[in-house]
C-alpha positions as CSV (number, residue, x, y, z in Angstrom):
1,X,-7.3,2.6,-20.4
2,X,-10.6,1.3,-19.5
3,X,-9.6,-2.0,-20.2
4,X,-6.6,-1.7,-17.6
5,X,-8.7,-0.8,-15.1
6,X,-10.8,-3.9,-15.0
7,X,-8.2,-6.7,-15.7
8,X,-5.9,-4.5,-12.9
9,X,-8.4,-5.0,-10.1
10,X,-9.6,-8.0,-11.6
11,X,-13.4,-6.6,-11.8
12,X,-16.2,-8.3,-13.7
13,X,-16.8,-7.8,-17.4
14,X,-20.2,-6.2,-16.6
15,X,-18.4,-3.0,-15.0
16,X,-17.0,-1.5,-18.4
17,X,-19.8,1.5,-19.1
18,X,-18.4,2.3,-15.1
19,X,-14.5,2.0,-16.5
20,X,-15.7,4.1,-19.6
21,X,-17.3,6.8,-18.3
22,X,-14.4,7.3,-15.2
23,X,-12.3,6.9,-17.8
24,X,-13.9,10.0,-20.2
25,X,-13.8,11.9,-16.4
26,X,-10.3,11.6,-15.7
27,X,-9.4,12.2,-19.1
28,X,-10.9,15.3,-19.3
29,X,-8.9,16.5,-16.9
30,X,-5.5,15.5,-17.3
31,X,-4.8,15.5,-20.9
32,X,-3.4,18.5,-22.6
33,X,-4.4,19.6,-26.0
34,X,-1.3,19.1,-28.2
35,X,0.2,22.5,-28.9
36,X,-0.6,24.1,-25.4
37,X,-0.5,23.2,-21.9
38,X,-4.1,24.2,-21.2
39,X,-6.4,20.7,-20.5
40,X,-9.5,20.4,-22.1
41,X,-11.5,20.9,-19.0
42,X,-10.1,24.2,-18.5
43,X,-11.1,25.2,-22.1
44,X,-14.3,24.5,-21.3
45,X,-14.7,26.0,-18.0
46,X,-11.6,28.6,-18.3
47,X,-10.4,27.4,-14.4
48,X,-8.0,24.7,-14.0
49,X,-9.4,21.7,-12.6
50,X,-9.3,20.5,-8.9
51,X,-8.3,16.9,-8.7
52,X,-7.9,15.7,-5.4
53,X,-10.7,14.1,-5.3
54,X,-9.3,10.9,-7.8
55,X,-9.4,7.5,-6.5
56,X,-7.9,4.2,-8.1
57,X,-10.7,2.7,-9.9
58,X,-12.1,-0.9,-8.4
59,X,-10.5,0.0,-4.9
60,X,-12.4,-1.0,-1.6
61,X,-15.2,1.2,-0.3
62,X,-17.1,1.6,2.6
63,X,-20.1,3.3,2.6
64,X,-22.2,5.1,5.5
65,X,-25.7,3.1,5.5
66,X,-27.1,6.7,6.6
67,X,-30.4,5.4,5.0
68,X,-31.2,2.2,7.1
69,X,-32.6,2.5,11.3
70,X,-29.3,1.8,13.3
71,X,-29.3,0.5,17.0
72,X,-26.1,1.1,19.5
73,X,-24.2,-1.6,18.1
74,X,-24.7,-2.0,14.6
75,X,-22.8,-1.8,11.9
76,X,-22.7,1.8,10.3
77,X,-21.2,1.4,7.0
78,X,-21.5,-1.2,4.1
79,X,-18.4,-2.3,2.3
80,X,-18.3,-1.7,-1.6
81,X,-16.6,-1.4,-4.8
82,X,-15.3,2.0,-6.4
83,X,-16.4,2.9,-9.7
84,X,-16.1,6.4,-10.6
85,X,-17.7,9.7,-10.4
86,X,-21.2,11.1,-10.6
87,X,-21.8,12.9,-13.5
88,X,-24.2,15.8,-11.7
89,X,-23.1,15.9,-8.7
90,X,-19.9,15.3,-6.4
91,X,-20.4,12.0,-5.1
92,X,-19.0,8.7,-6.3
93,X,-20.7,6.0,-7.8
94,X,-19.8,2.6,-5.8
95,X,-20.6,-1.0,-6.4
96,X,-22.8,-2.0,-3.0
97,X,-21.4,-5.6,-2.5
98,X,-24.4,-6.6,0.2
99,X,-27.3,-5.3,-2.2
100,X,-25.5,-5.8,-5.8
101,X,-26.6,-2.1,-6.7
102,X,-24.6,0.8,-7.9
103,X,-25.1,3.3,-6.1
104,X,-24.5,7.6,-6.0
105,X,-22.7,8.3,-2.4
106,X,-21.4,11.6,-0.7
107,X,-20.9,9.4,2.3
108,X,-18.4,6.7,1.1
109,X,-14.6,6.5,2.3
110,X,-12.2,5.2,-0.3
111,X,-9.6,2.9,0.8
112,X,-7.1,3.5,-2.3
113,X,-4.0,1.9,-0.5
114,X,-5.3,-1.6,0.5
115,X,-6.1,-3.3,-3.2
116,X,-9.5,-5.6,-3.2
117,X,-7.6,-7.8,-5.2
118,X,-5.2,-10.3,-4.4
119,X,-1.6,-11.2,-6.4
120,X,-1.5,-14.8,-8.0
121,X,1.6,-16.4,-8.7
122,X,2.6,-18.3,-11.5
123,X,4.0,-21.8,-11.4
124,X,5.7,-21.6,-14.1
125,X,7.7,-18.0,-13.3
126,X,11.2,-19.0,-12.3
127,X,11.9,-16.1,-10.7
128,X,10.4,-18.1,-7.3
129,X,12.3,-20.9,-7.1
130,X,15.5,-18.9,-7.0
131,X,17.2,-20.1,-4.0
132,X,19.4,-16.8,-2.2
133,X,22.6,-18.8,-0.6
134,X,23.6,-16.6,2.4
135,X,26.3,-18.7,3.0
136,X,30.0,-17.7,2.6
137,X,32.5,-20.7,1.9
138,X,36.3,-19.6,3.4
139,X,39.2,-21.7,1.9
140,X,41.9,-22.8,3.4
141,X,45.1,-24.0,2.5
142,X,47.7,-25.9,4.6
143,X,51.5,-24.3,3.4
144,X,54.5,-24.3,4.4
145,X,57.0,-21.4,5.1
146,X,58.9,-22.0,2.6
147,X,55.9,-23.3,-0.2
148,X,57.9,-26.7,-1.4
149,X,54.9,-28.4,-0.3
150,X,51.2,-27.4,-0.3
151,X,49.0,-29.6,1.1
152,X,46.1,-30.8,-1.3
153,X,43.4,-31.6,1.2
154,X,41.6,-28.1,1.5
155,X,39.4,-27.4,4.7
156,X,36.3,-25.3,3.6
157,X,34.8,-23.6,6.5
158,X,31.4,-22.2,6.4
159,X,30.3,-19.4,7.8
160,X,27.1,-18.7,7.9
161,X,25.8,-14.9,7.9
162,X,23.8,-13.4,10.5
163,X,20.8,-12.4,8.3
164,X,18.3,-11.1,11.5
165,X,17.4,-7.1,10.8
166,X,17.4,-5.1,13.8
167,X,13.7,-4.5,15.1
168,X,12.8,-1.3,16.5
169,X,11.4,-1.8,19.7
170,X,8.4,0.2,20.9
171,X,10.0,1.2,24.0
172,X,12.2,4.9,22.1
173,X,15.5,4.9,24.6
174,X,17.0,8.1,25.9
175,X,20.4,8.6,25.9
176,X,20.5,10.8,29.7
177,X,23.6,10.6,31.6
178,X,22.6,9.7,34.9
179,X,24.4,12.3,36.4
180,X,21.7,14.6,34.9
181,X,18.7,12.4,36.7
182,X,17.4,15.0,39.5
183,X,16.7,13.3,42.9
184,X,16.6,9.2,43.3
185,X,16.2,7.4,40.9
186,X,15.1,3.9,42.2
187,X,12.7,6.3,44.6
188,X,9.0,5.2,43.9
189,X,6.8,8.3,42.4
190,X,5.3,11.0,44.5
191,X,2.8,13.2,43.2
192,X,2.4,16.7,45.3
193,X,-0.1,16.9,48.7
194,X,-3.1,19.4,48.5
């Protein structure tokens, strides 16, 4: 599982004691013990174990540089690397890309929905140079009424789909009869006199 972890996010080699020990975390928690449906953390401790705290391993972090002398306009947080959980305490342990450090942080904001990572595509996967024909060829054949002859030059006709999706506009439209519309409509506004 550890393994996945890294080559998923595509982290460096040198984070795997990091993968390991989130991985012994998580693990703890969520696996069963064959024969029962009580985890191993709740053996230990006897309470079932709270886990809304999980984030996906190697996601972006930013942490709050509480430690550093900020003016007005400086940046307040430093962007990272998520790496796990602290073993004595609830804070996360996150890669600090500006120092190179891993660092223990309360004060760090997990973004698990925008991957650090980005996809590569293969060259050699055919499943990209599939070409989607929208097009839609209509035959037609020239006959007579009473089909002796049937005239061997076809006429294709191609019609070509509308493929544009609707876009929502920002402006939401009410559907008001203007019969309903109280006073002028095309009157400017008036607000009341004190």
């Amino acid at each position: 599982m550890a393994r996945v972890m890294i080559h998923a996010e595509h982290l460096p080699l040198n984070f795997w004691a990091e993968a390991v020990n989130t991985v012994c975390h998580i693990h703890d928690r969520i696996t069963t013990r064959s024969g029962t449906a009580v985890t191993l953390y709740e053996l230990w401790n006897g309470r079932k174990p709270n886990v809304k705290y999980f984030h996906v391993f190697g996601s972006t972090c930013y942490i709050l540089a509480n430690r550093d002398y900020h003016r007005k306009w400086d940046v307040k947080s430093k962007q990272g690397i998520f790496l796990g959980y602290s073993q004595n305490s609830r804070a996360y342990r996150v890669f600090n890309s500006i120092s190179g450090t891993v660092m223990e942080t309360i004060n760090g904001l997990v973004n698990d929905f925008e991957s650090s990572t980005t996809q590569t595509y293969d060259e050699d996967d055919e499943t990209l140079n599939i070409r989607v024909d929208y097009s839609t060829k209509v035959l037609k054949a020239d006959a007579q009424a009473d089909g002796t002859s049937i005239n061997s030059n076809t006429t294709s006709k191609e019609v070509i789909a509308d493929n544009s999706e609707l876009v929502p506009s920002a402006h939401m439209r009410k559907n008001h009869p203007p019969s309903s519309i109280i006073g002028d409509p095309s009157a400017a506004i008036t607000t009341r006199k004190k």
